[in-house]
N, CA, C and O atoms as a Maestro MAE file, in Angstrom:
{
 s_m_m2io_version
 :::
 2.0.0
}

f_m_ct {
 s_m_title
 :::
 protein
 m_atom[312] {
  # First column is atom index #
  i_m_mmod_type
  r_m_x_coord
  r_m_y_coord
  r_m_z_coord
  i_m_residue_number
  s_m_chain_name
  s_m_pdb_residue_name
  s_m_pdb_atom_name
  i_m_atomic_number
  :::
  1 25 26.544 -1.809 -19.294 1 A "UNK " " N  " 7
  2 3 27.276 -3.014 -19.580 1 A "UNK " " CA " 6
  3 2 26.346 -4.216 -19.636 1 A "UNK " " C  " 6
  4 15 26.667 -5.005 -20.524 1 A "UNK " " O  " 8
  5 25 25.155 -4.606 -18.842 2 A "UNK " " N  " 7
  6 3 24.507 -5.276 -18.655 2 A "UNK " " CA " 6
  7 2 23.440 -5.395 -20.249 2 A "UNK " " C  " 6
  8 15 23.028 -6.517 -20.545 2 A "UNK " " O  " 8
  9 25 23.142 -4.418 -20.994 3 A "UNK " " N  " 7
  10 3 22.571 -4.791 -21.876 3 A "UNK " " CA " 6
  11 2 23.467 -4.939 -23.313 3 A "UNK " " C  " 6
  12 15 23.041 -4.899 -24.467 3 A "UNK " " O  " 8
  13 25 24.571 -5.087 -22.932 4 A "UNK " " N  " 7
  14 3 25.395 -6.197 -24.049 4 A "UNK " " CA " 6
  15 2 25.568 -7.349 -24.059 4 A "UNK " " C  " 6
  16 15 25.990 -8.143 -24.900 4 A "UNK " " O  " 8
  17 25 25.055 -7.453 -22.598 5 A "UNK " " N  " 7
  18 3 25.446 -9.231 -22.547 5 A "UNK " " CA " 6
  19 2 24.664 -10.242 -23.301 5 A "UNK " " C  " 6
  20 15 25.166 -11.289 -23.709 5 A "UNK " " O  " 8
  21 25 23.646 -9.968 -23.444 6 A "UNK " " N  " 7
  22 3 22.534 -10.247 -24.466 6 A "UNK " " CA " 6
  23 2 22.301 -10.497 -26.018 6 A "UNK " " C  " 6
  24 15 21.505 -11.187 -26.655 6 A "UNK " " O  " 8
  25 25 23.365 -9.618 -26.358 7 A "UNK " " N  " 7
  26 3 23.334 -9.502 -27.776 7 A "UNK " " CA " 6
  27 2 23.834 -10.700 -28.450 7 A "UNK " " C  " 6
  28 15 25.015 -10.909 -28.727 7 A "UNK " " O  " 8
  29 25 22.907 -11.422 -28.675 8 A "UNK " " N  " 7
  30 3 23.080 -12.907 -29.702 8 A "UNK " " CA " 6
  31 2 22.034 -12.299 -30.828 8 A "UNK " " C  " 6
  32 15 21.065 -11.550 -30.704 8 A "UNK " " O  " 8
  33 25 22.556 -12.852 -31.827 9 A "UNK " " N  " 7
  34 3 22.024 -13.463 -33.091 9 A "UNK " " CA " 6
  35 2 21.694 -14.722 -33.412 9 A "UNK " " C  " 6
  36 15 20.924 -14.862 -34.362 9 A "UNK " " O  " 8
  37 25 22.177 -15.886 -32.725 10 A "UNK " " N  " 7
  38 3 22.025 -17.150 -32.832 10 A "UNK " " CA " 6
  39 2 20.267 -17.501 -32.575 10 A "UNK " " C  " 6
  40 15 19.515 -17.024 -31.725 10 A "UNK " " O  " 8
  41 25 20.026 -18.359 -33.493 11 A "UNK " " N  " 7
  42 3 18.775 -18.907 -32.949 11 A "UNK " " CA " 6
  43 2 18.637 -19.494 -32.123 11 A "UNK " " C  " 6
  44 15 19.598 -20.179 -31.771 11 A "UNK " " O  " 8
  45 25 17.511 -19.556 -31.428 12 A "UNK " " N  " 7
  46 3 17.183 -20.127 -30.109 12 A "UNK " " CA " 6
  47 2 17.981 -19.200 -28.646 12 A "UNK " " C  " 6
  48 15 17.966 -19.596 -27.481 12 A "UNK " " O  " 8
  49 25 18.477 -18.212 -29.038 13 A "UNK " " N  " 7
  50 3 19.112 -17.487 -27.938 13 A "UNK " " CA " 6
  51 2 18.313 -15.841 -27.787 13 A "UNK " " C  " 6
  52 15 17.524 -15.437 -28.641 13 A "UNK " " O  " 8
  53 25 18.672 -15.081 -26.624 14 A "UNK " " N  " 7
  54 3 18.022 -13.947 -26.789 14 A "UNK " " CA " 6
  55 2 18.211 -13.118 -27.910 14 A "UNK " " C  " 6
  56 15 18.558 -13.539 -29.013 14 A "UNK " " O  " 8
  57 25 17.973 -11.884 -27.619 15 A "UNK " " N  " 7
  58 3 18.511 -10.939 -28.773 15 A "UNK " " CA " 6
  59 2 18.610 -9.572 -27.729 15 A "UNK " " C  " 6
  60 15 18.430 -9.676 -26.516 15 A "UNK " " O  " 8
  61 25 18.918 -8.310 -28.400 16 A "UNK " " N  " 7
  62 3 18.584 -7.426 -27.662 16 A "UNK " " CA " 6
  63 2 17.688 -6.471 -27.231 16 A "UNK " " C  " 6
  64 15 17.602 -5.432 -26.577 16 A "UNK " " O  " 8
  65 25 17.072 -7.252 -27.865 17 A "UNK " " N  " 7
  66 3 15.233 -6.216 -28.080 17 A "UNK " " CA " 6
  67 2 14.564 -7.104 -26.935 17 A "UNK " " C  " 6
  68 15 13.502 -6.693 -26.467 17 A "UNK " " O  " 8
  69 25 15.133 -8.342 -26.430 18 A "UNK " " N  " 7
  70 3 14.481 -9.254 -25.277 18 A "UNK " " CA " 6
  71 2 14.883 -8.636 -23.906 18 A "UNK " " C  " 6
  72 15 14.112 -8.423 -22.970 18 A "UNK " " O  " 8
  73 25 16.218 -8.384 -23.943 19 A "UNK " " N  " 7
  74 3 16.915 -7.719 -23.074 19 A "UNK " " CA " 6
  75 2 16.653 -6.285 -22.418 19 A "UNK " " C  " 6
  76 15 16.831 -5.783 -21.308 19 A "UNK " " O  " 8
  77 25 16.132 -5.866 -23.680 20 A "UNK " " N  " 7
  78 3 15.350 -4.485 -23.326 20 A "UNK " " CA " 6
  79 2 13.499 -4.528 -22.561 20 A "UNK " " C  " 6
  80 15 12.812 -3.826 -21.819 20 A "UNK " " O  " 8
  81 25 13.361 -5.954 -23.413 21 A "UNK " " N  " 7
  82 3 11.785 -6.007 -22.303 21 A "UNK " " CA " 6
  83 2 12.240 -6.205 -21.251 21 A "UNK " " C  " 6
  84 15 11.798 -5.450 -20.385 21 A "UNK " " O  " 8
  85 25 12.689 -6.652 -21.050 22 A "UNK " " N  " 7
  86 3 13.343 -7.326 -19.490 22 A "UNK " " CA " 6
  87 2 13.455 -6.069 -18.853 22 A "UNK " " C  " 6
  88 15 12.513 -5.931 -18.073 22 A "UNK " " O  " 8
  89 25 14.203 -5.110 -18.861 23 A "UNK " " N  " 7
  90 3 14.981 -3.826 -18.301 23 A "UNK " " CA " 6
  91 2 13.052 -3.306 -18.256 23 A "UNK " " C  " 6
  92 15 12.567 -3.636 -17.174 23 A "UNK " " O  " 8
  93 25 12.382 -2.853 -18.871 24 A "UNK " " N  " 7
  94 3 11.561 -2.070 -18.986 24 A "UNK " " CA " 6
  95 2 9.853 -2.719 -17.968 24 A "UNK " " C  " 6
  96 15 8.845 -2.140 -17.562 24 A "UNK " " O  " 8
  97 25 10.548 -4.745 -17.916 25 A "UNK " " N  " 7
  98 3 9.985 -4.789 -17.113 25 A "UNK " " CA " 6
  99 2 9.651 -4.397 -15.489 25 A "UNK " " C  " 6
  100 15 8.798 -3.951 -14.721 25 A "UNK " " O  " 8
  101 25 11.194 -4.997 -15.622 26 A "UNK " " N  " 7
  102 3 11.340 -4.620 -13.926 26 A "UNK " " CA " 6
  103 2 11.140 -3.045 -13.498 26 A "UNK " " C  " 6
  104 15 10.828 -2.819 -12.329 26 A "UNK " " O  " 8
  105 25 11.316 -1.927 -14.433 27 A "UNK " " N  " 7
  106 3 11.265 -0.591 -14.253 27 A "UNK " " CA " 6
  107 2 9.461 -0.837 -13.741 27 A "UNK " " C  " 6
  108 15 9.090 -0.716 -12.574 27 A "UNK " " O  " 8
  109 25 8.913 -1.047 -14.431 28 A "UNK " " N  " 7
  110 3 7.423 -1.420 -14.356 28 A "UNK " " CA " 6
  111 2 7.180 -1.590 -13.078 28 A "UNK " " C  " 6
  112 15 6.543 -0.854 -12.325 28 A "UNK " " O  " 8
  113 25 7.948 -3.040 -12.759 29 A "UNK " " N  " 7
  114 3 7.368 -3.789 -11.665 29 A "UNK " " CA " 6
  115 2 7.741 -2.730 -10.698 29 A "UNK " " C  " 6
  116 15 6.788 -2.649 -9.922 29 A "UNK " " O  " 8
  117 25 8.913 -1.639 -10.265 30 A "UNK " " N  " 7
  118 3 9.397 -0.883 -9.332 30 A "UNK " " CA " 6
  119 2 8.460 0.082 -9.337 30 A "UNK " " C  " 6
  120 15 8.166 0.597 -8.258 30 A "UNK " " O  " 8
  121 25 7.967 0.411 -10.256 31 A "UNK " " N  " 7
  122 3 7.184 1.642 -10.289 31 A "UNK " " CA " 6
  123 2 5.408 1.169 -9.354 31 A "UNK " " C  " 6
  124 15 4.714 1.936 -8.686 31 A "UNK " " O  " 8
  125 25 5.178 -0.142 -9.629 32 A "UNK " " N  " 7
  126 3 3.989 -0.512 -9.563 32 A "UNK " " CA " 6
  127 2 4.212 -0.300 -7.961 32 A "UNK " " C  " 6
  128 15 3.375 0.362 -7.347 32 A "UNK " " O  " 8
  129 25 5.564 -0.970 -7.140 33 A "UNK " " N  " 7
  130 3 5.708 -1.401 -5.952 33 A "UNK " " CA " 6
  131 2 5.506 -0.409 -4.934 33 A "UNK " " C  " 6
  132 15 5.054 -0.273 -3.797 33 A "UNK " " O  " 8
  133 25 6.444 0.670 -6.548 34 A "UNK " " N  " 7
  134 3 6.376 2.554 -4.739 34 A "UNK " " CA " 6
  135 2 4.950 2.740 -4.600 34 A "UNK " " C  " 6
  136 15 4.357 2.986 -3.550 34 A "UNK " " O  " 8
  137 25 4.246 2.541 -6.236 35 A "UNK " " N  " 7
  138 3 3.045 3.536 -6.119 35 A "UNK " " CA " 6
  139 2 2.170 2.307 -4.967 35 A "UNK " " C  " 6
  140 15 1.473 2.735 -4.048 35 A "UNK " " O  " 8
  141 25 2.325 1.030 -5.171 36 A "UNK " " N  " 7
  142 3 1.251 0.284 -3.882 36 A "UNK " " CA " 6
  143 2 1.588 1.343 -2.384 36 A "UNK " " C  " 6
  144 15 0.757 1.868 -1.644 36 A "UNK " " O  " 8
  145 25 3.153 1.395 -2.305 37 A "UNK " " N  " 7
  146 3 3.447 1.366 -1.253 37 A "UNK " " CA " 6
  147 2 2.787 2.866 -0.411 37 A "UNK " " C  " 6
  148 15 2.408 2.983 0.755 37 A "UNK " " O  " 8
  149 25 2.830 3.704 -1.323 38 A "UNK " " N  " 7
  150 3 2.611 4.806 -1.129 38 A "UNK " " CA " 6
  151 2 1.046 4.954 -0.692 38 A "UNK " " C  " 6
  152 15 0.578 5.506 0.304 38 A "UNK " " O  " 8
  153 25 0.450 4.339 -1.670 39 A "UNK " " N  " 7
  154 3 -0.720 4.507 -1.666 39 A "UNK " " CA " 6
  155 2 -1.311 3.755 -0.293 39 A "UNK " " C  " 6
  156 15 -2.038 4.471 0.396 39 A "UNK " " O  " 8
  157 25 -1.048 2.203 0.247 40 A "UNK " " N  " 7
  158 3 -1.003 2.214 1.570 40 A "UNK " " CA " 6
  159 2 -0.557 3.256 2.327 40 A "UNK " " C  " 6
  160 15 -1.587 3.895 2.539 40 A "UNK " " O  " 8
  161 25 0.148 3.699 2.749 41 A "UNK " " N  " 7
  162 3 0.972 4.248 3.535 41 A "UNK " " CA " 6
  163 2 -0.075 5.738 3.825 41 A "UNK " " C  " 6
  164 15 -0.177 6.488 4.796 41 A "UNK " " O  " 8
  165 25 -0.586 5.712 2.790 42 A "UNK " " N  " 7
  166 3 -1.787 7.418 2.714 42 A "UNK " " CA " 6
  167 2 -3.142 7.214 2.973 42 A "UNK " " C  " 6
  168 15 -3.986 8.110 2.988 42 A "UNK " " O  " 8
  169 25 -3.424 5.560 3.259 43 A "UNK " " N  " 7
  170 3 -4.760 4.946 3.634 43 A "UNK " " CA " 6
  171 2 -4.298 4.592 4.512 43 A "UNK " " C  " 6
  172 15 -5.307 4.564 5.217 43 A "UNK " " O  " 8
  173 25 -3.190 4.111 5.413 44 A "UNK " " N  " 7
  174 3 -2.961 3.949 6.663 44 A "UNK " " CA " 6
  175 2 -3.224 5.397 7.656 44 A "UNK " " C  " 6
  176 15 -4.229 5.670 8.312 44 A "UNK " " O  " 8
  177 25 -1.984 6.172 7.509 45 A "UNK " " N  " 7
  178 3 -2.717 7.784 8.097 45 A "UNK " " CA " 6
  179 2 -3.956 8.369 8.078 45 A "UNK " " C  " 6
  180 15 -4.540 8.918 9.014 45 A "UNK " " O  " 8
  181 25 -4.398 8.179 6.692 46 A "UNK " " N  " 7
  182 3 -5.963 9.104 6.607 46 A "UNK " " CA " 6
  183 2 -6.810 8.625 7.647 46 A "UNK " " C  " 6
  184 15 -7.470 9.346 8.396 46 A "UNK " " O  " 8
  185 25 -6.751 6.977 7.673 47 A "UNK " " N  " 7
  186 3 -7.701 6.449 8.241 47 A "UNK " " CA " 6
  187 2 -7.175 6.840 9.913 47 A "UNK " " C  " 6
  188 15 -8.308 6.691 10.370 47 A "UNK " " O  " 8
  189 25 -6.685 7.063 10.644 48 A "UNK " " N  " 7
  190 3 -5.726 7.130 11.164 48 A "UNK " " CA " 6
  191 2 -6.057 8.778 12.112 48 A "UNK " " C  " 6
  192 15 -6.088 9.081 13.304 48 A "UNK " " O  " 8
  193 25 -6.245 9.471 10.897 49 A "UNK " " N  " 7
  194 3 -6.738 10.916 10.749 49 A "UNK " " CA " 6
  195 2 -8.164 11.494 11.417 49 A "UNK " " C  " 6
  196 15 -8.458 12.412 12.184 49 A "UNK " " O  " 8
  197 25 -9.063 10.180 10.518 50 A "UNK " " N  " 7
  198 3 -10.350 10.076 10.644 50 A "UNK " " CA " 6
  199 2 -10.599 9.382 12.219 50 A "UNK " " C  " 6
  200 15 -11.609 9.690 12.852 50 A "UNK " " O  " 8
  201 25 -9.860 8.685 12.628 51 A "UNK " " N  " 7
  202 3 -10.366 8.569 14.285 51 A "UNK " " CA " 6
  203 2 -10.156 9.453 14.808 51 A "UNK " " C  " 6
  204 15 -11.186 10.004 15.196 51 A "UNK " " O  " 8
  205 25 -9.150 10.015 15.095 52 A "UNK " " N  " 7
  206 3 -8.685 10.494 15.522 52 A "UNK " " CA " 6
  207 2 -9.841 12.018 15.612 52 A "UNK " " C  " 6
  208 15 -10.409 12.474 16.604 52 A "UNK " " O  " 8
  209 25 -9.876 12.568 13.983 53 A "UNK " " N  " 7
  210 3 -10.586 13.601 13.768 53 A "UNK " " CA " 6
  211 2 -12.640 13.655 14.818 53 A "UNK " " C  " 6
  212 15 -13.237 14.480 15.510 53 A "UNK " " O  " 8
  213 25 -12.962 12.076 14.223 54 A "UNK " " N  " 7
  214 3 -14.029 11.761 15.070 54 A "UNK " " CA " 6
  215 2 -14.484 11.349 16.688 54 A "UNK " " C  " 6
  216 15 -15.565 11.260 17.269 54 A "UNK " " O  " 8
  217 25 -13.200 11.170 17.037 55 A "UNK " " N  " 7
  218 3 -12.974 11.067 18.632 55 A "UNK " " CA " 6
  219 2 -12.881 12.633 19.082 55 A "UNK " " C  " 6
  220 15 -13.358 13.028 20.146 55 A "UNK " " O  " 8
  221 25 -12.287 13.384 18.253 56 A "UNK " " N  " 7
  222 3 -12.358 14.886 19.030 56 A "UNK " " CA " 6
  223 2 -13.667 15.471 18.523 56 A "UNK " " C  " 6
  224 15 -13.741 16.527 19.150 56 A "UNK " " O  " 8
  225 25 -14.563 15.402 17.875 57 A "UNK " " N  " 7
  226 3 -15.930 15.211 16.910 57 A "UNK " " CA " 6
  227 2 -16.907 15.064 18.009 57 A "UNK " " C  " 6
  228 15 -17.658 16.007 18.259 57 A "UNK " " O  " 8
  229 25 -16.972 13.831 18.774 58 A "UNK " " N  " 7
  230 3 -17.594 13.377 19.505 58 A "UNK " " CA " 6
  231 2 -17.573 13.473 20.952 58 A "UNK " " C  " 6
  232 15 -18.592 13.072 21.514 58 A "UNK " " O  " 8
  233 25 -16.511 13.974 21.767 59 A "UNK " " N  " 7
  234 3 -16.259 14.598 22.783 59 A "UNK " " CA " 6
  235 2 -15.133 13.551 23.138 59 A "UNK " " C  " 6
  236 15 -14.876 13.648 24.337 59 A "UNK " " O  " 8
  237 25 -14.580 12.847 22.684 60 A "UNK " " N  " 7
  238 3 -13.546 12.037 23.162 60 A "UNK " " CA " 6
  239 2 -14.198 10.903 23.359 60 A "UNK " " C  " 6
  240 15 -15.428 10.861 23.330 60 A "UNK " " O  " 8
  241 25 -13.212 9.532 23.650 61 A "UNK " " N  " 7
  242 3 -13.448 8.199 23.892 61 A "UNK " " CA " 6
  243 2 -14.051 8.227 25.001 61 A "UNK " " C  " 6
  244 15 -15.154 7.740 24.753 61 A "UNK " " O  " 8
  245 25 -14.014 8.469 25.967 62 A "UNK " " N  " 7
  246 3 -14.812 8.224 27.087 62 A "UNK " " CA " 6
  247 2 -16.445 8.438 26.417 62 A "UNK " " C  " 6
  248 15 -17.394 7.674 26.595 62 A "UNK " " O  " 8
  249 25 -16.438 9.320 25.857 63 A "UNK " " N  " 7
  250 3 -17.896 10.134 25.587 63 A "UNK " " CA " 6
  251 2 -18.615 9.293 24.475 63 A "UNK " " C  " 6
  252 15 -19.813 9.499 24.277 63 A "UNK " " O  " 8
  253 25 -17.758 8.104 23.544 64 A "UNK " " N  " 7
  254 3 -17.924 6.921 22.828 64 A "UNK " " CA " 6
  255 2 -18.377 6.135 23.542 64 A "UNK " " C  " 6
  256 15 -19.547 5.763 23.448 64 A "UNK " " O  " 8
  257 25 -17.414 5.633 24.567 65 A "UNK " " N  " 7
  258 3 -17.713 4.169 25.282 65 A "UNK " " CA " 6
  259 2 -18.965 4.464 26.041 65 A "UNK " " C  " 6
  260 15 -19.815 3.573 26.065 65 A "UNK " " O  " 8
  261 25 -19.225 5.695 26.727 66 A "UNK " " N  " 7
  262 3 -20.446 6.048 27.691 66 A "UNK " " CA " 6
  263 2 -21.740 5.588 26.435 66 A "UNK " " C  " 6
  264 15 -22.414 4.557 26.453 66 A "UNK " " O  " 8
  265 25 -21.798 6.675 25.440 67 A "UNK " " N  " 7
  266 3 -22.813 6.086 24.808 67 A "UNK " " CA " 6
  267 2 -22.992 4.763 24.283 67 A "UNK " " C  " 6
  268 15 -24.148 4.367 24.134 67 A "UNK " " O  " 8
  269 25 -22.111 4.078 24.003 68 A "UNK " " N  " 7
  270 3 -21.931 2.521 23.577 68 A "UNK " " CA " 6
  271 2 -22.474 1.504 24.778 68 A "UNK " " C  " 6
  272 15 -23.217 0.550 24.544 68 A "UNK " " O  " 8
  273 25 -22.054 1.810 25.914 69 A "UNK " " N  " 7
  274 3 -22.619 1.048 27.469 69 A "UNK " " CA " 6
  275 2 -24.220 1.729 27.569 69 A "UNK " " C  " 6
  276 15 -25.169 1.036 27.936 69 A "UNK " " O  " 8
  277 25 -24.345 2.951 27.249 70 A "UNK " " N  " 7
  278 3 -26.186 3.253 27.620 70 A "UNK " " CA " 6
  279 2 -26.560 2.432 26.553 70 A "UNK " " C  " 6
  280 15 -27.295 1.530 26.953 70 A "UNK " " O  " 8
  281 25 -26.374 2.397 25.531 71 A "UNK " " N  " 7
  282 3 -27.222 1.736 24.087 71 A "UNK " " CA " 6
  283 2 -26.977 0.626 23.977 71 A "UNK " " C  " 6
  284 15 -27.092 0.055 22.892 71 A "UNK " " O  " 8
  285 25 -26.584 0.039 25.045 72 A "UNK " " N  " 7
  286 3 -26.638 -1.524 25.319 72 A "UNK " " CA " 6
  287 2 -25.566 -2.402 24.530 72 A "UNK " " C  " 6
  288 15 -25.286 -3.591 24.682 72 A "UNK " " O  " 8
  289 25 -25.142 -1.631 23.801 73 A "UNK " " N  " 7
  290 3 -23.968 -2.410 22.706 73 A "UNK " " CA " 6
  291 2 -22.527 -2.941 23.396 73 A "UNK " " C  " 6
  292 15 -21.895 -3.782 22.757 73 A "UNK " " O  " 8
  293 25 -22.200 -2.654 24.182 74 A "UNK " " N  " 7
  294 3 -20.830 -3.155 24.943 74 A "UNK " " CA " 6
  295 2 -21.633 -3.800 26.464 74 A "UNK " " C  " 6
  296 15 -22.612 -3.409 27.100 74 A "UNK " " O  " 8
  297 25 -20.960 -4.616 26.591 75 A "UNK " " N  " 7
  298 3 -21.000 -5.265 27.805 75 A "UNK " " CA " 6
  299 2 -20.104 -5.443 28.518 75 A "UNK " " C  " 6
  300 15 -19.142 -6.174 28.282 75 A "UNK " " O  " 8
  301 25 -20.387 -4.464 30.001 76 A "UNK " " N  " 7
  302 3 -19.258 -4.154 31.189 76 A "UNK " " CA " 6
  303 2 -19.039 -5.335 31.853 76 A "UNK " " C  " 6
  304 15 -19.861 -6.126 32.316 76 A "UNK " " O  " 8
  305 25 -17.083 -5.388 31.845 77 A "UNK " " N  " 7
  306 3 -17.178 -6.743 32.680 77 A "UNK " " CA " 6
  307 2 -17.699 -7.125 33.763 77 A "UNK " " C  " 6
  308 15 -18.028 -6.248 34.562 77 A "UNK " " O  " 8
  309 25 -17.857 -8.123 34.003 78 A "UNK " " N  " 7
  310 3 -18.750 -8.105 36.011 78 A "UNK " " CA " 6
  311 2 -17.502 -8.920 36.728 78 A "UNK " " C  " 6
  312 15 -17.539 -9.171 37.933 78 A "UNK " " O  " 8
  :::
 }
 m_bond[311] {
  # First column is bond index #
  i_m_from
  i_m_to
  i_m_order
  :::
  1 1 2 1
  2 2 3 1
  3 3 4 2
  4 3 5 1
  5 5 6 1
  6 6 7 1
  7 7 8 2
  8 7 9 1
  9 9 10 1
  10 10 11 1
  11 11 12 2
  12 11 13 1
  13 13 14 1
  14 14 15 1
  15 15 16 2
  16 15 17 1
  17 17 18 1
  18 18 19 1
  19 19 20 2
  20 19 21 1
  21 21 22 1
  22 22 23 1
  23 23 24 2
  24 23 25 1
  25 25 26 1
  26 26 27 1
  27 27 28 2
  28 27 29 1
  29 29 30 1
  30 30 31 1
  31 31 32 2
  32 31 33 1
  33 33 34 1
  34 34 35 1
  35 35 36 2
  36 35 37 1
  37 37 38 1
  38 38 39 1
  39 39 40 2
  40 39 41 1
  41 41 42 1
  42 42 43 1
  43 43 44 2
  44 43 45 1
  45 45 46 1
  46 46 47 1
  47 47 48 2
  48 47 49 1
  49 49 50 1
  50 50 51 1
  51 51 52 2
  52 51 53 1
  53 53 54 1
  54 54 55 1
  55 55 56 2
  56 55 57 1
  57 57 58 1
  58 58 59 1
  59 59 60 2
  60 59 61 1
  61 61 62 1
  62 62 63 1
  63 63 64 2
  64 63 65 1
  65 65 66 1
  66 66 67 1
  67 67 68 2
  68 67 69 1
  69 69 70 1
  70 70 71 1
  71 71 72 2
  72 71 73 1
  73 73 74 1
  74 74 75 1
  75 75 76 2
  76 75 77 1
  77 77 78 1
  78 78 79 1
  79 79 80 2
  80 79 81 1
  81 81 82 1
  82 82 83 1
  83 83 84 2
  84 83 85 1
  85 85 86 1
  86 86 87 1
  87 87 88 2
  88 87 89 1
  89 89 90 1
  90 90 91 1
  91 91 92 2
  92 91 93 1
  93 93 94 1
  94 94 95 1
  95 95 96 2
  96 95 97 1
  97 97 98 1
  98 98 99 1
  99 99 100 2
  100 99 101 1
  101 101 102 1
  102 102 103 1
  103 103 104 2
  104 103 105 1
  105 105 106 1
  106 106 107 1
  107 107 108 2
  108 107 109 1
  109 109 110 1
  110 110 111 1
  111 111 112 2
  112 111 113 1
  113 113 114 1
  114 114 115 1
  115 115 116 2
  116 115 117 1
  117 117 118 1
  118 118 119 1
  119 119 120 2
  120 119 121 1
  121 121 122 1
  122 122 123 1
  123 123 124 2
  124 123 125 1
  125 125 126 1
  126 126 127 1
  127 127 128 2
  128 127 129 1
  129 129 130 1
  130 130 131 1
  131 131 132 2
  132 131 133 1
  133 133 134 1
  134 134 135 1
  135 135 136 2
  136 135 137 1
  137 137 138 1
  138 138 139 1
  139 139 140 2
  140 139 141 1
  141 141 142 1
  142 142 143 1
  143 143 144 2
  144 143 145 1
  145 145 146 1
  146 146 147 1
  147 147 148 2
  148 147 149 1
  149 149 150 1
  150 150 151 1
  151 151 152 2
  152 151 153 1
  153 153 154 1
  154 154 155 1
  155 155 156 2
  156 155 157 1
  157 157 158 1
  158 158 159 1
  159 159 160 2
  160 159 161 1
  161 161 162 1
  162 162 163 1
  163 163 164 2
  164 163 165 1
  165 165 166 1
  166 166 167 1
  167 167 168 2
  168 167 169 1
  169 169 170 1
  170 170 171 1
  171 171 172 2
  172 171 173 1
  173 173 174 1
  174 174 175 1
  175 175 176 2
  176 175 177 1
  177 177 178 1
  178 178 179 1
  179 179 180 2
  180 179 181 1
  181 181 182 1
  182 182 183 1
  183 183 184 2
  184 183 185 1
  185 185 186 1
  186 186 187 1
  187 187 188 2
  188 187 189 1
  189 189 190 1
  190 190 191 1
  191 191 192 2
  192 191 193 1
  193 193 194 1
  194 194 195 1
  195 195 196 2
  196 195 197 1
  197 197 198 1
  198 198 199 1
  199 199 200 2
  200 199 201 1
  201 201 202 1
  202 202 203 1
  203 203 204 2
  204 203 205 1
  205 205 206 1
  206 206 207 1
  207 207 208 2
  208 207 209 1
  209 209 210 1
  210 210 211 1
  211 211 212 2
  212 211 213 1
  213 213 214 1
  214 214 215 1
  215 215 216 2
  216 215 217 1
  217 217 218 1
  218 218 219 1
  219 219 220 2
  220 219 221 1
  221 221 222 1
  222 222 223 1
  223 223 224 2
  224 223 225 1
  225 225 226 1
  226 226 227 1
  227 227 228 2
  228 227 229 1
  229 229 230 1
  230 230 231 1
  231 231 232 2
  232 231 233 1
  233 233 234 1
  234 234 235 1
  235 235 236 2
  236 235 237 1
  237 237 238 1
  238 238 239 1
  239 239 240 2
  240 239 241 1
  241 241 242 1
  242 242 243 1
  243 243 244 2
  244 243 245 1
  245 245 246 1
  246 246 247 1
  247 247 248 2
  248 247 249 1
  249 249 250 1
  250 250 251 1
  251 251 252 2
  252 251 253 1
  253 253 254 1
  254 254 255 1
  255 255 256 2
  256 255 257 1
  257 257 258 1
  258 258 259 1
  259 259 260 2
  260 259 261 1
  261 261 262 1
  262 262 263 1
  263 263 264 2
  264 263 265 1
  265 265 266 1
  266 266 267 1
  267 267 268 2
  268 267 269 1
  269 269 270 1
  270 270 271 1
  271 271 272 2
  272 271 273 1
  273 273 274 1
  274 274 275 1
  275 275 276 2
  276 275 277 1
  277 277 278 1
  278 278 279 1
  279 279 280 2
  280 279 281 1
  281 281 282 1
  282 282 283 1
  283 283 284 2
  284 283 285 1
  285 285 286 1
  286 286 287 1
  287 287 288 2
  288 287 289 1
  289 289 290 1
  290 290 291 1
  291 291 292 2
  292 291 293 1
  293 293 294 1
  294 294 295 1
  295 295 296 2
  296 295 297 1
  297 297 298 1
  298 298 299 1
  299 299 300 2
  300 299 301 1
  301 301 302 1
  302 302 303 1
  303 303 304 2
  304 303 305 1
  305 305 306 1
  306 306 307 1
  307 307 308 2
  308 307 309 1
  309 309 310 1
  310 310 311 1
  311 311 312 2
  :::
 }
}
């Protein structure tokens, strides 16, 4: 119903070939929005993955922070 409303012939008014960019925009813009969304959403976990994967890699966080305090890089509160 929505793409009849459009249908002018008059000059200076739409037509229905305008009406149809319109429709094909927003399809666009929805499509652009899942694929951002998605695509965050799979760089949020991976990364997510990857600590996770490298904390058990490395013998666990404790076994991080120990080497981080010998190599002088963190400083224990006093």
């Amino acid at each position: 119903m929505s793409s009849f409303r459009c249908c002018a012939f008059v000059a200076g008014q739409r037509t229905q070939d305008d009406c149809d960019g319109d429709c094909d925009f927003q399809g666009g813009i929805k499509a652009v929005v899942w694929t951002d969304f998605l695509q965050g959403l799979v760089m949020v976990v991976s990364s997510f993955i990857v600590i996770i994967l490298g904390l058990i890699h490395v013998g666990g966080f404790r076994s991080v922070l120990e080497r981080n305090l010998e190599g002088g890089r963190i400083r224990e509160l006093e």
